[in-house]
Residue, then its C-alpha position, 0 to 999 in steps of 0.5 A: x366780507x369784502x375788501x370794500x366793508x372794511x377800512x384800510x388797516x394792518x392786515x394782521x388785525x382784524x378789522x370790523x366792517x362799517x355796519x358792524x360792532x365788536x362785542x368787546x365794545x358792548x356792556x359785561x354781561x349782568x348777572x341777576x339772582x332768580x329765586x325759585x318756589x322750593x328749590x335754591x336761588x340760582x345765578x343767571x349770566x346774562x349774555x352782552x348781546x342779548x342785553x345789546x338788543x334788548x336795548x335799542x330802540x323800537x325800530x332801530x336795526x342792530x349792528x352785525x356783532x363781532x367777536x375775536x378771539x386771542x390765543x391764550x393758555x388753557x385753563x378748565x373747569x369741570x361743571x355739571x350741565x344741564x343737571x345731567x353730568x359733568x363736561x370739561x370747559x375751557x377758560x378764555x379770558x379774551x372772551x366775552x361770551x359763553x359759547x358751545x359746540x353743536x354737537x355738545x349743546x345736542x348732546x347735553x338736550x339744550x334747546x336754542x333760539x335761532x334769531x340771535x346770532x353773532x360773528x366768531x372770529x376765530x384764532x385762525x381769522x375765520x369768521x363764521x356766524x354762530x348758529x343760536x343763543x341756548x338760554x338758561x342752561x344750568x351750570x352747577x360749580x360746586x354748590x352754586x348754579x348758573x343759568x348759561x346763555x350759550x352761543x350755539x358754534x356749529x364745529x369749533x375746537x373745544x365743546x364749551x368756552x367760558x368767557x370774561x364773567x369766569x376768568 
């Protein structure tokens, strides 16, 4: 980003250029009830930014997505992923997407779509583009499952990170 895509501002905030959006300006994220032939209904966390793009109209160019992230304390949850094992995942309410390390998301076998991408701002005032969108990914707390879409952050600071819709 250059000095010219971005308004004159407080340098202590971060500031989204003219082309782009903040996630914290688009919809929570929906949640939908799926259910499946012999098996229990499961919960599916839709994700803003797929709800973003799948709502402009045909033709339109999307705004490159920002999101920022505050310094908050840690809280964690212990789910079962991907129906193999559990993984401890940290809470962050200034979040409004769920997000993944790469290394975890392989570790765990999920598989991504590489066209939906956003911008992390992290803590630091880093900003870096996520690498992919893993959809559907089962998350099972206690006895109810969430199908997760997970953005995809090449080496962040943690393994999961659940935003607003668990906080």
């Amino acid at each position: 980003m250059t000095v010219e895509d971005v308004d004159e501002a407080d340098e202590t905030e971060f500031l989204i250029p003219h082309d782009g959006i903040s996630i914290d300006e688009l919809p929570y994220a929906m949640f939908t009830v799926r259910h499946t032939k012999g098996e229990k209904s499961v919960i599916v966390a839709g994700d803003p930014v797929v709800q973003y793009l799948n709502g402009l109209a045909p033709g339109e160019t999307p705004k490159k997505l920002y999101g920022t992230r505050d310094s908050l304390a840690l809280r964690a949850v212990y789910p079962v992923v991907n129906n193999i094992g559990t993984e401890e995942a940290l809470l962050d309410s200034g979040l409004q997407i769920v997000s993944v390390s790469r290394d975890t998301a392989v570790k765990w076998g999920f598989t991504w779509n590489p066209d939906i991408r956003i911008n992390m701002e992290s803590t630091q005032g880093h900003v870096e583009e996520t690498l992919e969108l893993a959809r559907d990914v089962p998350f099972q707390f206690g006895d109810i499952t969430i199908l997760l879409q997970l953005n995809v952050i090449n080496k962040p600071s943690y393994k999961l990170l659940l935003g607003r819709p668990f906080c």
